[in-house]
C-alpha positions in Angstrom: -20.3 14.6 -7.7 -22.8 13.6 -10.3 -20.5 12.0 -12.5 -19.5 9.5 -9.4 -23.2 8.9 -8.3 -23.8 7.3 -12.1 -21.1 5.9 -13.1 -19.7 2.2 -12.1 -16.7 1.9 -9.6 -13.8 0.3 -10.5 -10.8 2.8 -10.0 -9.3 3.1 -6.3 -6.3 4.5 -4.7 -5.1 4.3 -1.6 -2.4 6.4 0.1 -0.8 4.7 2.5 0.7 1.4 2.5 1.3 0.6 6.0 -0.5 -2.6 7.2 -4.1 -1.3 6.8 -4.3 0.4 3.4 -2.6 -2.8 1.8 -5.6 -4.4 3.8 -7.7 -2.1 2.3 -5.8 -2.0 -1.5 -6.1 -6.1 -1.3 -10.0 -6.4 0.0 -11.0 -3.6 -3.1 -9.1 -5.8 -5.5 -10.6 -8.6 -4.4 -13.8 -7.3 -4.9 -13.1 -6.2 -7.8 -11.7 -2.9 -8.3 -8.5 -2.1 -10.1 -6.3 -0.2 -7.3 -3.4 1.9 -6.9 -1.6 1.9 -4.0 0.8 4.7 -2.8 3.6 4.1 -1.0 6.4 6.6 0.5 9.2 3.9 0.2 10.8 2.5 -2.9 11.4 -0.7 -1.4 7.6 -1.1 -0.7 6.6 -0.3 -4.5 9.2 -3.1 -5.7 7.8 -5.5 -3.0 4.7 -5.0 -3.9 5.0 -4.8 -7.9 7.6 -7.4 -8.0 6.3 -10.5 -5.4 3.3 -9.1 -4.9 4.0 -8.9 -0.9 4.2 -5.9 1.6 7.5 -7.3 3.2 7.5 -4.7 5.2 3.9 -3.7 6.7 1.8 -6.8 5.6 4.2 -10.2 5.6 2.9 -13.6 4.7 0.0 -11.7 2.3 -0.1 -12.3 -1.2 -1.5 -9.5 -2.8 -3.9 -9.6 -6.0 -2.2 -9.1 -8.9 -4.8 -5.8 -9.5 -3.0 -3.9 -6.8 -0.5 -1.9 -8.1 2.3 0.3 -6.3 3.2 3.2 -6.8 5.6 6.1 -5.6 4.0 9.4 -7.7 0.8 11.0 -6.0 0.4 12.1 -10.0 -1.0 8.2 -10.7 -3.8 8.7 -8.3 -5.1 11.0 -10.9 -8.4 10.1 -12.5 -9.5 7.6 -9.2 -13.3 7.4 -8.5 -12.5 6.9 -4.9 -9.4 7.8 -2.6 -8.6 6.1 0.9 -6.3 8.4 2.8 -4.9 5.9 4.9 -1.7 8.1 6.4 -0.9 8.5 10.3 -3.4 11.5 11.4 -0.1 14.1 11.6 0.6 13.7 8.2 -2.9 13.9 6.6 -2.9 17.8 5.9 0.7 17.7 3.7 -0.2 14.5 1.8 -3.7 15.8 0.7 -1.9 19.1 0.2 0.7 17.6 -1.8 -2.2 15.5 -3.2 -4.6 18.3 -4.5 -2.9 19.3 -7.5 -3.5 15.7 -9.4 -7.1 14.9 -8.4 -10.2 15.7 -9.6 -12.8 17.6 -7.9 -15.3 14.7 -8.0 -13.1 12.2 -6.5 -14.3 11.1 -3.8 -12.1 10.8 0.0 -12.6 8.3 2.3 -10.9 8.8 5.5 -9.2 6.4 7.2 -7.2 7.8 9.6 -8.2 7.7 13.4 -7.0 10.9 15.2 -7.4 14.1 16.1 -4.8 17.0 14.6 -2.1 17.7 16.9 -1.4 21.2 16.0 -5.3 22.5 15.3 -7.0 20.2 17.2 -9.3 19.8 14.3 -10.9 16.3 13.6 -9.4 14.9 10.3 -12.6 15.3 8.1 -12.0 19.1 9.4 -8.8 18.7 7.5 -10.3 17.6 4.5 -12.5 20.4 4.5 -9.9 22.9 4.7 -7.8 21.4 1.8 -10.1 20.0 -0.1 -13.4 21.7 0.7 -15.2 20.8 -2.8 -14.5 16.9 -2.5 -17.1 14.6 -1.1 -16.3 12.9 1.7 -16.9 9.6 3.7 -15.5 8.0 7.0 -14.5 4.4 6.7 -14.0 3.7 10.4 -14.7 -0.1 12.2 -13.3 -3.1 14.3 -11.0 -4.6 11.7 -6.7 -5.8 12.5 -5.5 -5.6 8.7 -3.9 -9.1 8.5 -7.5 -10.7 9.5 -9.0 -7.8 6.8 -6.3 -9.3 4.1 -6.7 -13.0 4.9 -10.5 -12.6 4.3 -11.7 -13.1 7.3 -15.1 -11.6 8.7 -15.5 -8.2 9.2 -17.6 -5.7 9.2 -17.3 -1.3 9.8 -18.9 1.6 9.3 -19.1 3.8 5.7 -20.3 7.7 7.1 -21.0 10.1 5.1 -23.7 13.2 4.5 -24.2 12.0 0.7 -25.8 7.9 1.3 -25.6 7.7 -2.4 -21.9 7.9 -2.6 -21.6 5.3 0.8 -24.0 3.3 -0.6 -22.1 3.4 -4.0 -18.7 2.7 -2.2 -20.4 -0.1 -0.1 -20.9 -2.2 -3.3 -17.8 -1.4 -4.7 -15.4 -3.0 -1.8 -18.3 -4.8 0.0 -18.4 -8.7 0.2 -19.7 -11.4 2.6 -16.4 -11.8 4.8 -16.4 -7.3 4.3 -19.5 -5.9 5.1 -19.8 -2.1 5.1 -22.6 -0.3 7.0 -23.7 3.0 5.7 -24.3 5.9 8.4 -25.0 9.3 8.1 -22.9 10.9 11.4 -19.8 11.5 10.3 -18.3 13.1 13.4 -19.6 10.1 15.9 -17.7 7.7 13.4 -14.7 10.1 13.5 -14.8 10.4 17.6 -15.0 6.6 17.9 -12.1 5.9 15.8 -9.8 8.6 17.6 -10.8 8.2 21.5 -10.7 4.2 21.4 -7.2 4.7 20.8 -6.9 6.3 24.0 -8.4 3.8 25.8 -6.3 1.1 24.4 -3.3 2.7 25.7 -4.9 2.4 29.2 -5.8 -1.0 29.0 -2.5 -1.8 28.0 -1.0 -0.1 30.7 -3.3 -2.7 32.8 -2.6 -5.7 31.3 1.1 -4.7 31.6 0.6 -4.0 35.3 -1.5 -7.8 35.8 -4.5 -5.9 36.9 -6.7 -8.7 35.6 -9.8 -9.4 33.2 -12.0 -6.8 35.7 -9.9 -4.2 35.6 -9.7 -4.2 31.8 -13.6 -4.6 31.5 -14.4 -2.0 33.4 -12.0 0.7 31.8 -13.3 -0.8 28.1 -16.9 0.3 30.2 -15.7 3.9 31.4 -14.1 4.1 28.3 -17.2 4.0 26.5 -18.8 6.2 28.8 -16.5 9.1 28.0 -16.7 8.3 24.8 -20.4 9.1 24.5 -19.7 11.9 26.8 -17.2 13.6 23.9 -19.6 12.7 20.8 -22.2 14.1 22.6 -20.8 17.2 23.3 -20.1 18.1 19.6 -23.5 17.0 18.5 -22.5 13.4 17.5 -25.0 10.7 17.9 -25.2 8.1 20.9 -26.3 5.3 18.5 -23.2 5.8 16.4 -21.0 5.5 19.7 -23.0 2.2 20.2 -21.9 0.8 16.8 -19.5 -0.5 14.9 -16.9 2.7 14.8 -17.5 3.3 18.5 -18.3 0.2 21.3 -17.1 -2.1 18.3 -14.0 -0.8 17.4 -13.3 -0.3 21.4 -13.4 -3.9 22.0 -11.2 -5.0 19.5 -8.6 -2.4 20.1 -8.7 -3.0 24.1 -8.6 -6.7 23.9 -5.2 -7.9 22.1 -1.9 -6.9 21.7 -2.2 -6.7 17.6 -3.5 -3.1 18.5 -0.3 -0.8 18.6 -2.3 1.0 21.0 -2.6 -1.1 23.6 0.6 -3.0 22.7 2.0 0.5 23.8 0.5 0.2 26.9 1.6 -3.0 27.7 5.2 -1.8 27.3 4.6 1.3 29.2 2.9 -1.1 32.1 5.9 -3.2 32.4 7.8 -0.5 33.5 9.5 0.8 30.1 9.7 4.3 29.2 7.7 6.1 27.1 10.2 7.9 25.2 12.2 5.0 24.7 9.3 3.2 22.9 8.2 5.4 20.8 11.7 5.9 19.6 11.8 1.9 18.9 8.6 1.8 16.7 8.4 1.9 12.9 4.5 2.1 13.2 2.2 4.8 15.0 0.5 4.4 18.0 -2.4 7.3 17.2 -3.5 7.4 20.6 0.3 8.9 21.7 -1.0 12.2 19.9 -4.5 12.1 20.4 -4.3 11.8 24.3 -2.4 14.9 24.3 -5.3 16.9 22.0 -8.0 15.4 24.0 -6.9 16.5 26.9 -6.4 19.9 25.8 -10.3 20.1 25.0 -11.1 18.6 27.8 -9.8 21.6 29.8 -11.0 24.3 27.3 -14.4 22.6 26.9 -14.9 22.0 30.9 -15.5 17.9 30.0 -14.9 15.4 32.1 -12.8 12.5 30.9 -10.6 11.3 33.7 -9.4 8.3 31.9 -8.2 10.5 29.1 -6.6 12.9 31.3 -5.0 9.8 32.9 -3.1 8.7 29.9 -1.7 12.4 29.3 -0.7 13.2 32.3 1.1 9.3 32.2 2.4 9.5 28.4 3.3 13.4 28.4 3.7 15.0 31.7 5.7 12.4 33.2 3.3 11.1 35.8 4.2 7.8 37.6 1.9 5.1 36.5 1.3 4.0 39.8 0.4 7.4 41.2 -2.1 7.9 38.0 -3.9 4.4 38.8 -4.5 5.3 42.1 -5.8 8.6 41.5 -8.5 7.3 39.6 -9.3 4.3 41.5 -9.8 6.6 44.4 -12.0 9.4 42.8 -15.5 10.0 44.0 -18.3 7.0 43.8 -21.3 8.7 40.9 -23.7 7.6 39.3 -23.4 5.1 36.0 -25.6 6.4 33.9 -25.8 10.3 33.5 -29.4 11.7 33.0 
């Protein structure tokens, strides 16, 4: 770790080249880093190497010319930093797969949003278990990756237990239109990122049912609620759920179809079947998974997230969307704030 903590930055990879790690490969280029970007399918690499575009994931972006593609985990090999920017099921095998060409003081920043489907562990859980030497941070925030690539402002959250090494990443990849802020809770930052999800898929459902602006406010609101309500239970820190990778991140995913959370929703509000979009998507909808871990916990743990348990019982035990809207419209009158 020392060797990191001295030394300048200039050497990132990132595997994953859906739309957000080529967001991610193009804003560390940008600001300066030489990156290598890892991509399961040849005709990514070529895209990318060749016209310096993600055709597939990340049209109309020209990439910098210091983002290069590759296919082989082995030219990650000798990276200061690595994004893991894979769907949240197939984190485990690709840092498996991974482990054998890294060094022990590269450093993994996680940015997957989601919650293991098999173990129900959190993803830096995951990283613990596979790579249990390498430092770790969360990079977790508001940000669409075509407003990320374009420049655009934006800001999210680096978490980690070692501020040196967030604050060290911060300068690498920060600029003006990217700002990174540094936190030390890396489990509220990880809770954030996977519930919102959730939560997009119900306001989807909303918007797809015209249940207006108020209806959409006050789930982003209970959303939030529960959210805190989680974190909290596993020792996470309100503040964090307040911030950037919690009420932040919320908003932006509830609020516009770009999210392929809440443009799952949608779909599912306007009266399509679940099965039969998922089956039509070539990109993941993490809250599909997640709703189905959460509510799993929810029962073992005795915790009370009825929106949650809403969008399982809707996405994976067949319920009738109707029937699950007016079951929660129609449960008791609490209090708002919980003592």
């Amino acid at each position: 770790m020392s060797e990191i903590e001295s030394s300048e930055i200039t050497k990132i990879g990132v595997i994953g080249a859906g739309a957000w790690g080529t967001a991610l490969a193009q804003q560390s280029a940008k600001a300066g880093c030489d990156v290598t970007l890892w991509a399961r399918e040849d005709e990514v690499v070529t895209s990318i190497n060749e016209r310096h575009e993600n055709e597939l994931f990340l049209t109309g972006i020209e990439l910098s010319e210091h983002v290069k593609a590759t296919s082989k985990l082995s030219d990650i090999a000798g990276v200061d930093f690595i994004f893991m920017v894979v769907p949240a099921q197939f984190l485990r095998i690709v840092l498996s797969d991974l482990k054998e060409h890294i060094s022990e003081n590269a450093v993994i920043v996680l940015c997957a949003k989601g919650i293991e489907q098999s173990s129900g562990m959190l993803m830096s859980e995951v990283v613990a278990e596979v790579l249990p030497k390498s430092p770790l941070v969360v990079l977790s925030g508001p940000t669409f990756a075509h407003e990320v690539a374009k420049g655009l402002p934006s800001a999210v959250t680096v978490a980690s237990k070692y501020q040196q090494i967030a604050l060290r990443l911060s300068t690498a990849i920060g600029l003006p239109t990217f700002r990174p802020y540094a936190s030390r809770d890396v489990l509220g930052a990880e809770i954030g990122g996977a519930l919102k999800n959730v939560f997009a898929i119900a306001c989807g459902i909303t918007t797809g049912r015209n249940m207006g602006d108020n209806a959409r406010a006050a789930l982003i609101t209970r959303g939030l609620a529960e959210m805190v309500r989680f974190g909290e239970h596993y020792g996470a820190k309100r503040a964090t759920m307040m911030g950037l990778c919690g009420l932040g991140d919320l908003i932006l995913t509830c609020s516009s179809p770009q999210s392929r959370n809440m443009s799952l929703g949608i779909a599912i509000g306007e009266g399509k079947k679940v099965e039969d979009v998922m089956s039509g998507r070539r990109t993941v909808a993490e809250g599909y998974h997640t709703s189905s871990v959460l509510a799993n916990i929810c029962k073992r743990e005795d915790l009370d997230l009825p929106i949650v348990m809403a969008v399982n019982e809707i996405l994976h035990e067949g319920k009738d969307v109707e029937i699950a809207i007016r079951d929660l419209l129609n449960r008791p009158f609490v209090d708002e704030i919980e003592d």
